[in-house]
C-alpha positions as protocol buffer text, in pm:
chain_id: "A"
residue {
  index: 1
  type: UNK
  ca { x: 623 y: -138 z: 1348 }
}
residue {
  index: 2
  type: UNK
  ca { x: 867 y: -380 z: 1474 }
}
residue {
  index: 3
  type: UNK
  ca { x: 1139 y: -472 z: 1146 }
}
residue {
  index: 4
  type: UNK
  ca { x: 1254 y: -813 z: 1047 }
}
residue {
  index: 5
  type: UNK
  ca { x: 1566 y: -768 z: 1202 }
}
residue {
  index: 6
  type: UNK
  ca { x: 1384 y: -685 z: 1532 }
}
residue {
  index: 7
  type: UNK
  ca { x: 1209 y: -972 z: 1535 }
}
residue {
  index: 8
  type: UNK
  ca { x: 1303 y: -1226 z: 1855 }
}
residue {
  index: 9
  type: UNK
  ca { x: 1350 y: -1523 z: 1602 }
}
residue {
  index: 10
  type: UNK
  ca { x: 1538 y: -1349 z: 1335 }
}
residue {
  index: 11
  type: UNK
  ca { x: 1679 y: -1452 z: 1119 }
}
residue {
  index: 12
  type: UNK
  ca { x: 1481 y: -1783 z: 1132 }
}
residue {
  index: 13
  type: UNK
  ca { x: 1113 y: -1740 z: 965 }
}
residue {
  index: 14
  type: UNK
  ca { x: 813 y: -1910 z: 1010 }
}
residue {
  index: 15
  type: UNK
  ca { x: 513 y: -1810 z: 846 }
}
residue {
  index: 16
  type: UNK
  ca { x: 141 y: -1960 z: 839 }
}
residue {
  index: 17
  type: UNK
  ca { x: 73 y: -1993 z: 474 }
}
residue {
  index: 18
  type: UNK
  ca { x: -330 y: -1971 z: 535 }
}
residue {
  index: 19
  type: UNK
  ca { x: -304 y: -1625 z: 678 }
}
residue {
  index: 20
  type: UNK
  ca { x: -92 y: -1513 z: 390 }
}
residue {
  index: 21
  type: UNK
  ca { x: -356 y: -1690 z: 119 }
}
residue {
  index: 22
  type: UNK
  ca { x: -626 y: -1434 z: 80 }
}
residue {
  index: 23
  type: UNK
  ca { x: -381 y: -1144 z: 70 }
}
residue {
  index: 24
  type: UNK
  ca { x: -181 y: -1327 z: -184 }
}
residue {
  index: 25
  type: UNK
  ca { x: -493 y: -1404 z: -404 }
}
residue {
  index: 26
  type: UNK
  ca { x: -608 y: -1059 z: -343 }
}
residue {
  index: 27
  type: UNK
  ca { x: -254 y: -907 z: -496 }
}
residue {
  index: 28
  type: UNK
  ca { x: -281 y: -1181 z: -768 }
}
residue {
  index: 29
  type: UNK
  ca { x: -616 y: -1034 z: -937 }
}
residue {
  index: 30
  type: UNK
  ca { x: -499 y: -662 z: -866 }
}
residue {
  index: 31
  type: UNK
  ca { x: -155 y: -765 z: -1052 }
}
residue {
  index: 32
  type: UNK
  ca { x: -309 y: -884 z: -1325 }
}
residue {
  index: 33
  type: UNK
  ca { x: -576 y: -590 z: -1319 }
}
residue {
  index: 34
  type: UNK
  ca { x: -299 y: -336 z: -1355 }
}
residue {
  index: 35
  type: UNK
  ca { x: -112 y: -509 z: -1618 }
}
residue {
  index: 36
  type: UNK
  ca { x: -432 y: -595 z: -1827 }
}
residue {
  index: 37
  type: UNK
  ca { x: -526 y: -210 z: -1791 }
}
residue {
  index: 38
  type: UNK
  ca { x: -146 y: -119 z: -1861 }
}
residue {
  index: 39
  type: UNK
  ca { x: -159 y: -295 z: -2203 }
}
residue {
  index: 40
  type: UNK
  ca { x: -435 y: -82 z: -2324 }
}
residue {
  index: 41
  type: UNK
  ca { x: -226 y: 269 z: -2278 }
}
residue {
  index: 42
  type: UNK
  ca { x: -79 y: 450 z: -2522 }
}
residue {
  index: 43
  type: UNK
  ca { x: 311 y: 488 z: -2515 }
}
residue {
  index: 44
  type: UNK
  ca { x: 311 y: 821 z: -2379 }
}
residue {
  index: 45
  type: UNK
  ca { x: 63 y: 713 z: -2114 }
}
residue {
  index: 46
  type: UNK
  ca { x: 293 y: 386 z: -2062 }
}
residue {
  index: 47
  type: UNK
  ca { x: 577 y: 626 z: -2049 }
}
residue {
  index: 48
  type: UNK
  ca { x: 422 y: 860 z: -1728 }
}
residue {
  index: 49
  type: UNK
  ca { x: 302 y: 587 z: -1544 }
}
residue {
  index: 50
  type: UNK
  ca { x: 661 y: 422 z: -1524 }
}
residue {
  index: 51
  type: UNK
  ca { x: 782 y: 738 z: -1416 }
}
residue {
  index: 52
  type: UNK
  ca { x: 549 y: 787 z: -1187 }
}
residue {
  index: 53
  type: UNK
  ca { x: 582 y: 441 z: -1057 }
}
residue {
  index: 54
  type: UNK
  ca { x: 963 y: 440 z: -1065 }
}
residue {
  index: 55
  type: UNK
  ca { x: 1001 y: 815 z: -869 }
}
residue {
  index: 56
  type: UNK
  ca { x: 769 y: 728 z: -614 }
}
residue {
  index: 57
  type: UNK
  ca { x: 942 y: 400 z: -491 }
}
residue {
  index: 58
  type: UNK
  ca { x: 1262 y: 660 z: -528 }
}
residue {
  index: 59
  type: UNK
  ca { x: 1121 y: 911 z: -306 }
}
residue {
  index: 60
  type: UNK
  ca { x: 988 y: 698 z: -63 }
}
residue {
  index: 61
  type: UNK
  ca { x: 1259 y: 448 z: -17 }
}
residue {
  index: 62
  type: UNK
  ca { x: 1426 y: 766 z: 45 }
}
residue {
  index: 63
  type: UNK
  ca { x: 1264 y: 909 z: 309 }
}
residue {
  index: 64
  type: UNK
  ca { x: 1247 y: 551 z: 494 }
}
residue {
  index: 65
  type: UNK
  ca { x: 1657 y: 647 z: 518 }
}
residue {
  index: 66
  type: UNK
  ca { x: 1561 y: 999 z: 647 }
}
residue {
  index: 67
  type: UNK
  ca { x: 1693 y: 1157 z: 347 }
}
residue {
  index: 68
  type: UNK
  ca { x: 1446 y: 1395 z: 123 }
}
residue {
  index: 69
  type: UNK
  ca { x: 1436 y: 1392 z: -246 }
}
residue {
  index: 70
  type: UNK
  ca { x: 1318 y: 1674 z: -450 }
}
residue {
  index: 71
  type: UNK
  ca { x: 1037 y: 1460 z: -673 }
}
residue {
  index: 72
  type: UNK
  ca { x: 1058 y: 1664 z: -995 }
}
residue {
  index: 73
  type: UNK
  ca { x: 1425 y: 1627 z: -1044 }
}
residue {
  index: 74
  type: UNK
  ca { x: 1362 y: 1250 z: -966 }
}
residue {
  index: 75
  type: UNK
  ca { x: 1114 y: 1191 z: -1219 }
}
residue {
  index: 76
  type: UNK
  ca { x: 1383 y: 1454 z: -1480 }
}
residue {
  index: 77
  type: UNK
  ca { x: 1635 y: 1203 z: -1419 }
}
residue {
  index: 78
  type: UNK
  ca { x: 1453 y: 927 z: -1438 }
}
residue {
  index: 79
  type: UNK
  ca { x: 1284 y: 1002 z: -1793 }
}
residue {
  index: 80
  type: UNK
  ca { x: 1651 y: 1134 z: -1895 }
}
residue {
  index: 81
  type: UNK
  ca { x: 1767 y: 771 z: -1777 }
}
residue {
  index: 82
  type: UNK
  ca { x: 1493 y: 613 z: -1985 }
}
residue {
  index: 83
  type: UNK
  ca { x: 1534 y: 848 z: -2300 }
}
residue {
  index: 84
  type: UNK
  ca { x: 1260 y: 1120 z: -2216 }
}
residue {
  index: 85
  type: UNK
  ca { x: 1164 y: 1432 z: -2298 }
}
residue {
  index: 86
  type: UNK
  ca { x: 1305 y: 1626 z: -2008 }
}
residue {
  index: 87
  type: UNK
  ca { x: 1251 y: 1984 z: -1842 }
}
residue {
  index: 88
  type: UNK
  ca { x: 1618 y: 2003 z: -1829 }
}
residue {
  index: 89
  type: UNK
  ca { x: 1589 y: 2126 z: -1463 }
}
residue {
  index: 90
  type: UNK
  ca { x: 1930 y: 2089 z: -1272 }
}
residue {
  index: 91
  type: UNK
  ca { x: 1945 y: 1758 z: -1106 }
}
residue {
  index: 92
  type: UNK
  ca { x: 2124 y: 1722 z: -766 }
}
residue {
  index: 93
  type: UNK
  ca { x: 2342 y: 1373 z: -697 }
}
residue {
  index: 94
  type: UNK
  ca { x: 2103 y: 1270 z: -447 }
}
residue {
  index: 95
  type: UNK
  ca { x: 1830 y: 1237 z: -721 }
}
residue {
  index: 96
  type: UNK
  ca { x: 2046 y: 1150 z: -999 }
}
residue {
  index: 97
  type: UNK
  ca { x: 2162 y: 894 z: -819 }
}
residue {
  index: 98
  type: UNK
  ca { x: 1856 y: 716 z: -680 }
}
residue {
  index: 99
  type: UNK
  ca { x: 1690 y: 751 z: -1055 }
}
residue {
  index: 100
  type: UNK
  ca { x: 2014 y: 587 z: -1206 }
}
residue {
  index: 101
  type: UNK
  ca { x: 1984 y: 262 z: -959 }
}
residue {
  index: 102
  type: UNK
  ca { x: 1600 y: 280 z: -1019 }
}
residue {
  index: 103
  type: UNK
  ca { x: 1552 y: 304 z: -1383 }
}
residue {
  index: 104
  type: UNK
  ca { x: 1868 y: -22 z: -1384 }
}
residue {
  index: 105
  type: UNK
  ca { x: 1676 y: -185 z: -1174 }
}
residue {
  index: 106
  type: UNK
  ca { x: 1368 y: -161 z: -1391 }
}
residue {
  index: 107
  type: UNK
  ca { x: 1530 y: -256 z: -1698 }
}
């Protein structure tokens, strides 16, 4: 995969909008499946879905740097950071940190 940055005619973009369409469309209807089907979840369901959703951006945007989270103190901070239930498991910086800038982001 060749990044953005990498391309020959960075940082100047050009795009052909009909190539992009029926990807766009087909995000569009799965966007508004999701939220539809989110709005019919309990809170507790609503509550370990975000978490879910949250720590695995967190974990993955991690590893793109090279550096390995532990999930399960990702997702602990995280629902401490939103006001959860906990397993009070000891949380290192790396994780704490990454579910602080997550959880502000998604507020």
């Amino acid at each position: 995969m060749v990044w953005n940055w990498q391309q020959p005619h960075w940082p100047n973009f050009t795009w052909d909008k009909t190539r992009l369409a029926q990807a766009e469309q087909q995000f569009l209807i799965g966007a508004g499946t999701l939220i539809g089907a989110v709005k019919h979840l309990d809170a507790e369901e609503h509550d370990q879905i975000t978490v879910e959703a949250i720590s695995r951006e967190a974990v993955t945007t991690s590893e793109i740097e090279g550096e390995i989270l532990d999930r399960a103190s990702v997702q602990s901070s995280i629902r401490k950071q939103l006001g959860l239930a906990t397993d009070n498991r000891r949380v290192g910086p790396a994780e704490r940190g990454i579910a602080e800038m997550m959880v502000d982001l998604y507020r």
